[in-house]
Structure formats: structure tokens, C-alpha cells
N, CA, C and O atoms as CSV, one atom per row, in Angstrom:
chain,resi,resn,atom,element,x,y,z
A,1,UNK,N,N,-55.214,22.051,20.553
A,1,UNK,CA,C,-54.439,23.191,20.973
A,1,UNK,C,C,-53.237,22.753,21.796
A,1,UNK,O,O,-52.196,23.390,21.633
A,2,UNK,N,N,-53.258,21.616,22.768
A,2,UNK,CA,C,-52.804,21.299,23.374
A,2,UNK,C,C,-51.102,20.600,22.060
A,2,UNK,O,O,-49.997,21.049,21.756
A,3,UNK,N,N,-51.726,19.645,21.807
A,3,UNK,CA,C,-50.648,19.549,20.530
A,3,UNK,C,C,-49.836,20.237,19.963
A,3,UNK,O,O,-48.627,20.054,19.820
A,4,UNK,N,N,-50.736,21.373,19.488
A,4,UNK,CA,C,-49.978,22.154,18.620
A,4,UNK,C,C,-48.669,23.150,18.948
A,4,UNK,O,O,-47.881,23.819,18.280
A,5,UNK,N,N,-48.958,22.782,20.751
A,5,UNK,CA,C,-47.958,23.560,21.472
A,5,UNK,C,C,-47.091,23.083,21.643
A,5,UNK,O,O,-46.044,23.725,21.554
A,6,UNK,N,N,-47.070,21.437,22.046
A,6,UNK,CA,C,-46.384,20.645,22.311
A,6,UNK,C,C,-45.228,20.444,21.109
A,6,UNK,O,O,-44.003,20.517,21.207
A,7,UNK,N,N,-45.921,20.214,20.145
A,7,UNK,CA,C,-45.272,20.331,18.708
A,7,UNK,C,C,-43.925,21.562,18.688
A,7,UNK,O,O,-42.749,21.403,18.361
A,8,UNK,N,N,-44.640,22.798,19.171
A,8,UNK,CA,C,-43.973,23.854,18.941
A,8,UNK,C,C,-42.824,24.113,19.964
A,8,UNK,O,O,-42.038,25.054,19.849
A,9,UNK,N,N,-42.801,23.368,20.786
A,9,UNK,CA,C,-41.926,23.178,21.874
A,9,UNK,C,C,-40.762,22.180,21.467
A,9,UNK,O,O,-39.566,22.271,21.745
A,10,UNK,N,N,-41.341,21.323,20.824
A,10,UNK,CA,C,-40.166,20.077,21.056
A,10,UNK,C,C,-39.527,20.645,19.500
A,10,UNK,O,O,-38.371,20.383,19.167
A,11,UNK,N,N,-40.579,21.545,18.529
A,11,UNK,CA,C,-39.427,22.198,17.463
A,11,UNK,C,C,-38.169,22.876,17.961
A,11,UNK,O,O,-37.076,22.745,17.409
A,12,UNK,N,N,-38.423,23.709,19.184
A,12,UNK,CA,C,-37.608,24.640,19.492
A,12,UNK,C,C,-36.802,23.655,20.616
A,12,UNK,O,O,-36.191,24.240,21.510
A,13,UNK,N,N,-36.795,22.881,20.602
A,13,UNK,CA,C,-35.605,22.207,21.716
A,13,UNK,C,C,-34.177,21.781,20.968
A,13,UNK,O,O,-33.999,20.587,20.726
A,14,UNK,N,N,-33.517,22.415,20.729
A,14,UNK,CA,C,-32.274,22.227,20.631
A,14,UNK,C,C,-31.436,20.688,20.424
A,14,UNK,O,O,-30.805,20.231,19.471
A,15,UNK,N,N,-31.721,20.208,21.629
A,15,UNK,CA,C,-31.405,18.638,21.898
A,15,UNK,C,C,-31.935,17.698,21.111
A,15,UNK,O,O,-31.236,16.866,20.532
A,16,UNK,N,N,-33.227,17.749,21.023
A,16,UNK,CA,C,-34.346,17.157,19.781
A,16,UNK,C,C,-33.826,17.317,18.610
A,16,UNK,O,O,-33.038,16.445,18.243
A,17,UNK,N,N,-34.048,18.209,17.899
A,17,UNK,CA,C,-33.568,18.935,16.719
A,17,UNK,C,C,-32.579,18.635,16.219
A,17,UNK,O,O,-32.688,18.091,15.120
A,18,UNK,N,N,-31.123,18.853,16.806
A,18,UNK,CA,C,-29.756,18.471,16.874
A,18,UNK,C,C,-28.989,17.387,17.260
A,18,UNK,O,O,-28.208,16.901,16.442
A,19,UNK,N,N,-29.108,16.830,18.623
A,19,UNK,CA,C,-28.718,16.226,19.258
A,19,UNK,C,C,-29.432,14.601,18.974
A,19,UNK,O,O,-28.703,13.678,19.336
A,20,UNK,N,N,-30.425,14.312,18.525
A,20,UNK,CA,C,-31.015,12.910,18.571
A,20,UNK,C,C,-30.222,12.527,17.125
A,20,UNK,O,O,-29.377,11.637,17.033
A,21,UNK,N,N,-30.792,13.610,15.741
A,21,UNK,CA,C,-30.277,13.042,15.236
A,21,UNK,C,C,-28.552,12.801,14.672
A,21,UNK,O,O,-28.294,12.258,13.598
A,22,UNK,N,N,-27.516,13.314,15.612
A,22,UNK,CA,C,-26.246,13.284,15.547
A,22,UNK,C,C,-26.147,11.882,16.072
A,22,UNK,O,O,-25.605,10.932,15.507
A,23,UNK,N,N,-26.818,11.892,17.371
A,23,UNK,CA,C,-26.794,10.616,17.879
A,23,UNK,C,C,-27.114,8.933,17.627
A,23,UNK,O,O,-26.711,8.010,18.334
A,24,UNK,N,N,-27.869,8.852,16.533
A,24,UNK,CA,C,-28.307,8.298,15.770
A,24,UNK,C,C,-27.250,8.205,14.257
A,24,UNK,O,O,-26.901,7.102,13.837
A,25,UNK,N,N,-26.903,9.278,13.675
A,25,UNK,CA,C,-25.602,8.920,13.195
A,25,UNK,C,C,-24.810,8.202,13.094
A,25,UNK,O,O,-24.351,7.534,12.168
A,26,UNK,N,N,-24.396,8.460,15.214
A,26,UNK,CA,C,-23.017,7.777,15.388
A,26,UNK,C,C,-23.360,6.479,15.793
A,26,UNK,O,O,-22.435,5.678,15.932
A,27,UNK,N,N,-24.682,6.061,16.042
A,27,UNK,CA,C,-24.727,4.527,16.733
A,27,UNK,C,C,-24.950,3.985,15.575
A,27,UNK,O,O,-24.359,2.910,15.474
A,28,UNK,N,N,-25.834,4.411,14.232
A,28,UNK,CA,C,-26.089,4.116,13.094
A,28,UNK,C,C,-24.801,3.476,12.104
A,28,UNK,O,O,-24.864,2.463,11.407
A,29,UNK,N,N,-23.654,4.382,12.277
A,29,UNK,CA,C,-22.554,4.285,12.007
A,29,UNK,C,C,-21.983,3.137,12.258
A,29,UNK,O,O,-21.771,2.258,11.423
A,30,UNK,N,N,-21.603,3.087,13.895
A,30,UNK,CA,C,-21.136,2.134,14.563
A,30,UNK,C,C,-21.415,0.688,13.657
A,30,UNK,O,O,-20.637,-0.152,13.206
A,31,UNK,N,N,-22.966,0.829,13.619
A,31,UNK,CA,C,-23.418,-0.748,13.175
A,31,UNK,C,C,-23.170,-0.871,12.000
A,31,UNK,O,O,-23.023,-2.064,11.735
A,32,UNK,N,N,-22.989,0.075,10.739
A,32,UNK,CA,C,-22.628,-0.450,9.452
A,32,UNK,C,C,-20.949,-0.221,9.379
A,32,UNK,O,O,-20.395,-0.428,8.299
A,33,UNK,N,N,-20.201,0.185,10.479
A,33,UNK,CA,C,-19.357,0.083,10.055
A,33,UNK,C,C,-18.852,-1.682,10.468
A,33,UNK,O,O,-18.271,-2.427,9.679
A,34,UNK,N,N,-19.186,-1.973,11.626
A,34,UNK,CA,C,-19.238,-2.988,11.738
A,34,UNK,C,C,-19.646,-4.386,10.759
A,34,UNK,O,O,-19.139,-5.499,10.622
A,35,UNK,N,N,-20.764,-3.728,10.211
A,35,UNK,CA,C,-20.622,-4.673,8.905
A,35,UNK,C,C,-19.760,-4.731,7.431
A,35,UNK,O,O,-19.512,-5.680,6.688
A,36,UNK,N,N,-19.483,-3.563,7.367
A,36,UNK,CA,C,-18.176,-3.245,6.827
A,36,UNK,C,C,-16.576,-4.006,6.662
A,36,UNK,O,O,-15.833,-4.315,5.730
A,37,UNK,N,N,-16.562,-4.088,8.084
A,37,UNK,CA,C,-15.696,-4.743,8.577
A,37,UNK,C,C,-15.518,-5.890,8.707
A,37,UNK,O,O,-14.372,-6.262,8.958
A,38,UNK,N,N,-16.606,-6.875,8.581
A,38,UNK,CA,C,-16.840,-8.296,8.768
A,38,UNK,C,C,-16.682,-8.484,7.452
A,38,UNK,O,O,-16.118,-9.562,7.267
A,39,UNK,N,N,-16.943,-7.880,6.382
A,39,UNK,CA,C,-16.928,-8.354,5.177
A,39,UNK,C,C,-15.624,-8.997,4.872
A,39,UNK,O,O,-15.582,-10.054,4.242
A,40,UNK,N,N,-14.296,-8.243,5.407
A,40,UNK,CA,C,-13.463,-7.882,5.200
A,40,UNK,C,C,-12.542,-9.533,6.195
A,40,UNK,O,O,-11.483,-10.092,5.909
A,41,UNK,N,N,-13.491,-9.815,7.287
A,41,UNK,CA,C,-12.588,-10.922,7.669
A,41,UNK,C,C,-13.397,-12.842,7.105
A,41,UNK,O,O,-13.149,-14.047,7.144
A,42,UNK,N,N,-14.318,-11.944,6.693
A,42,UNK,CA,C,-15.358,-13.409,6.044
A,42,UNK,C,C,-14.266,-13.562,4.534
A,42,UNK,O,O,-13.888,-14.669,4.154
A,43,UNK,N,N,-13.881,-12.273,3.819
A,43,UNK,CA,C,-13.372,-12.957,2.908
A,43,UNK,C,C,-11.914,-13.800,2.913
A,43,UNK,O,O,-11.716,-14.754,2.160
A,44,UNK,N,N,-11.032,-13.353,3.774
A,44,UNK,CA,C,-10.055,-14.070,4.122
A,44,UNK,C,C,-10.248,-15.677,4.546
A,44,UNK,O,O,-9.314,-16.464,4.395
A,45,UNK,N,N,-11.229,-15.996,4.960
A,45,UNK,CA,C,-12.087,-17.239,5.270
A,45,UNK,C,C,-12.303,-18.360,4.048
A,45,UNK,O,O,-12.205,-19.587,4.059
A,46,UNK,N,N,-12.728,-17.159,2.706
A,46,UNK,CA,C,-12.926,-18.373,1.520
A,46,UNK,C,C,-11.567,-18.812,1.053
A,46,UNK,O,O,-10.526,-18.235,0.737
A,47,UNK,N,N,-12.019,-20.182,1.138
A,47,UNK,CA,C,-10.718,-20.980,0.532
A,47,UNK,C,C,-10.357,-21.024,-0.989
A,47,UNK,O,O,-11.233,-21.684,-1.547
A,48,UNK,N,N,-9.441,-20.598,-1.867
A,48,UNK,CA,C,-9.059,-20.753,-2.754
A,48,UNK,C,C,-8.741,-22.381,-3.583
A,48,UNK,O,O,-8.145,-23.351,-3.115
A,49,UNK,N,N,-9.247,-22.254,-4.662
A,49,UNK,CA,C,-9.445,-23.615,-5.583
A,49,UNK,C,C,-7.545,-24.246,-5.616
A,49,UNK,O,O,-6.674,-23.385,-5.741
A,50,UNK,N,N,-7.179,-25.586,-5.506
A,50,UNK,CA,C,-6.014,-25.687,-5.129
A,50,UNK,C,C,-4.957,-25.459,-6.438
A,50,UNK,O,O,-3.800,-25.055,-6.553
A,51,UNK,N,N,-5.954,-25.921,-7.309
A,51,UNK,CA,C,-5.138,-25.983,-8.890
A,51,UNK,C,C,-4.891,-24.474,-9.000
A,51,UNK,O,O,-3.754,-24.099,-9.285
A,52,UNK,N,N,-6.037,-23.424,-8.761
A,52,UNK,CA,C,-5.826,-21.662,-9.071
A,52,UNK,C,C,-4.498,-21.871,-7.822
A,52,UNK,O,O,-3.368,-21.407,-7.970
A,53,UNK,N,N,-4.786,-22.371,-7.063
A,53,UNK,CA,C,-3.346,-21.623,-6.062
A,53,UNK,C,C,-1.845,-22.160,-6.490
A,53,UNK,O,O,-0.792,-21.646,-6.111
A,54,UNK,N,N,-1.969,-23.276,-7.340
A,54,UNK,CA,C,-0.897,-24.089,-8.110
A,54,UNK,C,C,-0.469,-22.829,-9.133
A,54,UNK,O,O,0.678,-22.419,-8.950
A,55,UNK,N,N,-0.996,-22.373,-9.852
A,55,UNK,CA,C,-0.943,-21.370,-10.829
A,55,UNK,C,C,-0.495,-19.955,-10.732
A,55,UNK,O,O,0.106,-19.386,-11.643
A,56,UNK,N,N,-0.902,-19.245,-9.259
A,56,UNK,CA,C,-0.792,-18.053,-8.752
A,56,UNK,C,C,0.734,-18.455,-8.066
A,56,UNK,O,O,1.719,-17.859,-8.502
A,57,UNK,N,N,0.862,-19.233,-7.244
A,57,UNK,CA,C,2.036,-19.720,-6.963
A,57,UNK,C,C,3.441,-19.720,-8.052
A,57,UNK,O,O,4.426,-19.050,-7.743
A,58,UNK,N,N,3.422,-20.353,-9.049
A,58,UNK,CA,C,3.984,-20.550,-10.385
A,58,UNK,C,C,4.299,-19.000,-11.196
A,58,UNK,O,O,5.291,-18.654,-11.838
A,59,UNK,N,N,3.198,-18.353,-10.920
A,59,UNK,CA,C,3.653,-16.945,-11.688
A,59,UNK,C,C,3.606,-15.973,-10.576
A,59,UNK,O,O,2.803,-15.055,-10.408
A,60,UNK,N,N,4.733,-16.383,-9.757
A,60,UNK,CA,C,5.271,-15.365,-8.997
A,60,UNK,C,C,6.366,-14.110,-9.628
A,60,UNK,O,O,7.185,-14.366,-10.511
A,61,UNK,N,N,6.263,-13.189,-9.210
A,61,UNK,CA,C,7.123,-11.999,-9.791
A,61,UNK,C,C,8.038,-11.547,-8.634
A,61,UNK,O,O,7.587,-11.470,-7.491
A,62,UNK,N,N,9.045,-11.312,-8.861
A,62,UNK,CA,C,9.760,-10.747,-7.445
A,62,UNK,C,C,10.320,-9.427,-8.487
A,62,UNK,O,O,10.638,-9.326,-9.672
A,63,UNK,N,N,10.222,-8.375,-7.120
A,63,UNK,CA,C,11.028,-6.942,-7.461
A,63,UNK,C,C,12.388,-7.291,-8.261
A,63,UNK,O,O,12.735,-6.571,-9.197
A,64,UNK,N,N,13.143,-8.408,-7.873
A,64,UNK,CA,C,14.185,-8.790,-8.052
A,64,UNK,C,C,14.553,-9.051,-9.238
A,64,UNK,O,O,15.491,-8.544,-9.854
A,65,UNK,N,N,13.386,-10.321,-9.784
A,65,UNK,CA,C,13.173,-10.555,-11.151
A,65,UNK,C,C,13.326,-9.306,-11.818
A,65,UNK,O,O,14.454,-9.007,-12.211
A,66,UNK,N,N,12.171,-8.364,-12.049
A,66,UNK,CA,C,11.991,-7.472,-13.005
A,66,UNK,C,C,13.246,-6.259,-13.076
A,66,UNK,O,O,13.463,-5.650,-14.124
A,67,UNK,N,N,14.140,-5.972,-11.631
A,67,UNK,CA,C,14.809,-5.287,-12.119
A,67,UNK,C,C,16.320,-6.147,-12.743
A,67,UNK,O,O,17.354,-5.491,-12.869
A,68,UNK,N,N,16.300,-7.052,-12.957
A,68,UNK,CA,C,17.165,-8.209,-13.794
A,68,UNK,C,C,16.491,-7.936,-15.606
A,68,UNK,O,O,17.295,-8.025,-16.533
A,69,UNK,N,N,15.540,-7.731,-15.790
A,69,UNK,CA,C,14.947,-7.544,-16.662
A,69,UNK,C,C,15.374,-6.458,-17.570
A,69,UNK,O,O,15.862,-6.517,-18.699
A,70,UNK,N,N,14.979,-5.127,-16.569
A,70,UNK,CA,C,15.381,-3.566,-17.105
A,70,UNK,C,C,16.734,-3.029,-16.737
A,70,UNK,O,O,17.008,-1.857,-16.995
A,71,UNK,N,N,17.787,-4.006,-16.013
A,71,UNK,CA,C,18.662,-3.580,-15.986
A,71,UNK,C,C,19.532,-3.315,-17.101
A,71,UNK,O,O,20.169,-2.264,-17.176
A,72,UNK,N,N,19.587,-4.255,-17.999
A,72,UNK,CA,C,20.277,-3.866,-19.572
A,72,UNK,C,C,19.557,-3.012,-20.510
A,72,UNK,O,O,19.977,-2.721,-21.629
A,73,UNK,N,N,18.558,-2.662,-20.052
A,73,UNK,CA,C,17.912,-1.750,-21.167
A,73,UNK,C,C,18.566,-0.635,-20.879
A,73,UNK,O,O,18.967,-0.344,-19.752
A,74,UNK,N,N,18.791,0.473,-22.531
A,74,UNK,CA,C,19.133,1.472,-22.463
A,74,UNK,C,C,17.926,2.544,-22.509
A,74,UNK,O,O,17.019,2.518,-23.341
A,75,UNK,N,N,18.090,3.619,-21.336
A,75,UNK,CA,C,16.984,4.435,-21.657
A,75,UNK,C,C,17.423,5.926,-22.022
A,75,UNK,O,O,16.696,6.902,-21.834
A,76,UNK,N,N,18.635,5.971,-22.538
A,76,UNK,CA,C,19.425,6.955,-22.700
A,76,UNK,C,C,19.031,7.922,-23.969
A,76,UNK,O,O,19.317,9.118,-24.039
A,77,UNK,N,N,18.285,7.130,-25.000
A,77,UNK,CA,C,17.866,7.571,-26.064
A,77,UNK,C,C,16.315,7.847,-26.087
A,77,UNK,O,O,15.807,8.107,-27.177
A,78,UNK,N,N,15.540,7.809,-24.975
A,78,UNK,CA,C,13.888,7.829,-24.798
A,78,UNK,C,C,13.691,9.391,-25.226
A,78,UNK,O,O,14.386,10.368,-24.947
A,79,UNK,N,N,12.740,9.304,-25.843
A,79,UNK,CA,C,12.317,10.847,-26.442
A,79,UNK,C,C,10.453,10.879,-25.636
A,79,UNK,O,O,9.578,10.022,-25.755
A,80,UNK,N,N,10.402,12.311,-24.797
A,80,UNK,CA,C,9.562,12.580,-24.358
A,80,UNK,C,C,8.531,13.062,-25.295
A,80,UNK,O,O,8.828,13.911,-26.135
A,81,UNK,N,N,7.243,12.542,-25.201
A,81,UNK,CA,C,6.251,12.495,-26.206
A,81,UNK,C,C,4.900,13.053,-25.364
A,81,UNK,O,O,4.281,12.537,-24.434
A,82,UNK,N,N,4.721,14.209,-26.018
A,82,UNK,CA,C,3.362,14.856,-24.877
A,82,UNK,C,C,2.448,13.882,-25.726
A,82,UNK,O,O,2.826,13.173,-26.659
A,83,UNK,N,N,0.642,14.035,-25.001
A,83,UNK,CA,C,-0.242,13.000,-25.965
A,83,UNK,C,C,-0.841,14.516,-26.140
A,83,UNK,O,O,-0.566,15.545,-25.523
A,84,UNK,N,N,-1.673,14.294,-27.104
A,84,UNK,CA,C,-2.389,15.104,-27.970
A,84,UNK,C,C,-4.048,15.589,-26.648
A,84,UNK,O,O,-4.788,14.980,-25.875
A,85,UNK,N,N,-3.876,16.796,-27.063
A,85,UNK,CA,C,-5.093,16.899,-26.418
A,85,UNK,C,C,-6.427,16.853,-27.110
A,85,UNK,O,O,-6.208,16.441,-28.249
A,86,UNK,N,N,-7.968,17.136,-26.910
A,86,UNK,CA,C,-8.921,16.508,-27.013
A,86,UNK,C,C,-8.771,17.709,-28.801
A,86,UNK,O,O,-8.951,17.164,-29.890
A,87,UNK,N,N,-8.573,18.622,-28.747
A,87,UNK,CA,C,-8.993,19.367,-29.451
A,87,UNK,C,C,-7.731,19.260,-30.608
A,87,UNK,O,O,-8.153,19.846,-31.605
A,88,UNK,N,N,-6.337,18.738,-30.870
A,88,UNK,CA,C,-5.604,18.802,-31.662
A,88,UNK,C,C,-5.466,17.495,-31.809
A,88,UNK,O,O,-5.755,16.779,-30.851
A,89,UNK,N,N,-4.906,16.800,-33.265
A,89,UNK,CA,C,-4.905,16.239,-34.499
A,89,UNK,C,C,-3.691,15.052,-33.567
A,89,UNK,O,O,-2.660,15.620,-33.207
A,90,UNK,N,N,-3.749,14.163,-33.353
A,90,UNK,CA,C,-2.594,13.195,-32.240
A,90,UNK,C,C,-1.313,12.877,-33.989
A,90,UNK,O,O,-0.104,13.100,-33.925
A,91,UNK,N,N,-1.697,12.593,-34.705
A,91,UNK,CA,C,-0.454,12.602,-35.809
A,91,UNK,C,C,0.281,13.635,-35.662
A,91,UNK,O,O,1.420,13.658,-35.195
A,92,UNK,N,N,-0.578,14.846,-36.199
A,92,UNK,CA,C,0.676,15.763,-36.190
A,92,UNK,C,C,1.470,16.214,-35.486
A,92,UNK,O,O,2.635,16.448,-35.805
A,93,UNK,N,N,0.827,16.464,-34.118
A,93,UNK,CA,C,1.410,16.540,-33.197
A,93,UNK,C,C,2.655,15.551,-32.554
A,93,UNK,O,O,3.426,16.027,-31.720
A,94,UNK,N,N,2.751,14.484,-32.903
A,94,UNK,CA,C,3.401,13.443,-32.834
A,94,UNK,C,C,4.771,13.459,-33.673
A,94,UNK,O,O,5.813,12.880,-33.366
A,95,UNK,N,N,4.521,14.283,-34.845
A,95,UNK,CA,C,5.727,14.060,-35.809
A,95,UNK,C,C,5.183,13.483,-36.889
A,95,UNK,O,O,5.715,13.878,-37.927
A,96,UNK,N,N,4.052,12.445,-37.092
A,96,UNK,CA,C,3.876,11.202,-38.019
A,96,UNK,C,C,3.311,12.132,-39.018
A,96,UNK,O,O,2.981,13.295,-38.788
A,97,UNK,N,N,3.226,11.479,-40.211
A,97,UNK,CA,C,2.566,12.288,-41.566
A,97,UNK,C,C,1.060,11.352,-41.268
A,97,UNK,O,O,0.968,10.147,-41.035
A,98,UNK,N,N,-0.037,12.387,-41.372
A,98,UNK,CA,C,-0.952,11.541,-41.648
A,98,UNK,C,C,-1.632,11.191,-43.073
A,98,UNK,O,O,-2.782,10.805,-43.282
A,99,UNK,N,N,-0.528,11.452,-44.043
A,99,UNK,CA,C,-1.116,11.131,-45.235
A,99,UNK,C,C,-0.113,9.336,-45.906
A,99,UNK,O,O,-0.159,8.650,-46.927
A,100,UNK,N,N,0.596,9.298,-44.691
A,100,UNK,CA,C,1.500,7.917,-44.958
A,100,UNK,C,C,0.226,7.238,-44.137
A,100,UNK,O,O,-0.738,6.847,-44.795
A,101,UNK,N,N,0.230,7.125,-42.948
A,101,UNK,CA,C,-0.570,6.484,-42.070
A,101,UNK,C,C,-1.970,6.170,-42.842
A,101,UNK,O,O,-2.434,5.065,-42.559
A,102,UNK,N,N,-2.657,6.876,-43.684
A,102,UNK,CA,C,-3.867,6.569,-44.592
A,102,UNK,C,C,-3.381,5.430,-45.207
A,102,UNK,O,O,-3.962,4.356,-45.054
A,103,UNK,N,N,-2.259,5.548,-45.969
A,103,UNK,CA,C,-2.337,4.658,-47.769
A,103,UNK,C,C,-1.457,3.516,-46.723
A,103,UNK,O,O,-0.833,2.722,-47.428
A,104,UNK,N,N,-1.286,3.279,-45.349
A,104,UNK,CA,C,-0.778,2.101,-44.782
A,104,UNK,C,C,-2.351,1.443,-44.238
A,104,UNK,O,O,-2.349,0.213,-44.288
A,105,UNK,N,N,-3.489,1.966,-43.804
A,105,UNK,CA,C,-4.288,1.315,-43.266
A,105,UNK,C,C,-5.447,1.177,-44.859
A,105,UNK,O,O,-6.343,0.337,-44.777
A,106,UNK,N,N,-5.376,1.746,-45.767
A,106,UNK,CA,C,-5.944,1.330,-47.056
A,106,UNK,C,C,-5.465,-0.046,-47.516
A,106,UNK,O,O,-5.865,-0.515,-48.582
């Protein structure tokens, strides 16, 4: 009897109920975020193979490069092309005949 009161008491406590486990949350938290976070400076730590860094080095890209690239392209003539949705036919919709597209993959 004694229990069963006790029980019924610490149901109705507010602090218990609410409060332990918020609290537990945030310390819970704390610690995986913390491991989280370590992951994050352990990998900066592994050393890269020297030949892969010979290679990554070598195929460098600069912003610079690529707009040297697309600068002579003309995009003056680009024709906007919706894609086909799940339920309509992507040829026709496209323009293409799909009876050429058959006797080309035959």
C-alpha cells in the first residue's frame, strides 16, 4: 500500500515526469554531440597517400580555368526543353518522331 502511493505521487510530480527526462536529453546530447564532433577533427588527422595527393594536386580546376572555357561558347541559340513527366510519352513531347528512333535502335 505503501508503494502504491509512493508510485502515485512521484507520477504526479511534475519535475519527475518532465523535468528529469528533458534533462537527460540535454546532457545526453552534450555527449554525442561531442562525439560528433571529434569525428570531424580525427579525420583531418588521416594522412593522405602521397602519389593520390600528386594526382589531386595535378587536376586542379580554377573558376578561372572554366570560365576561359565557356567564354566563347554561344548560348544565344539554346532552346528550352521541359522533361517529360511520369505520365506522358518523353519523344513526343520532345519534338522527336518515335517511329524514326525505333528503325535507328533496330
Amino acid at each position: 500500500m505503501l508503494t502504491h502511493a509512493v508510485t502515485r505521487a512521484l507520477r504526479k510530480n511534475k519535475t519527475l515526469r518532465y523535468g528529469v527526462p528533458m534533462l537527460l536529453l540535454v546532457v545526453g546530447g552534450s555527449f554525442g554531440l561531442r562525439e560528433f564532433s571529434q569525428i570531424r577533427y580525427d579525420a583531418v588527422k588521416i594522412k593522405i597517400d602521397p602519389e593520390l595527393e600528386k594526382k589531386l594536386k595535378m587536376n586542379q580546376v580554377s573558376l578561372e580555368s572554366e570560365y576561359e572555357k565557356i567564354k566563347e561558347s554561344a548560348f544565344d541559340d539554346w532552346k528550352n526543353i521541359r522533361g517529360p513527366r511520369p505520365w506522358e510519352d518523353p519523344d513526343l513531347l520532345q519534338g522527336r518522331n518515335p517511329e524514326t528512333l525505333k528503325t535507328k535502335t533496330a
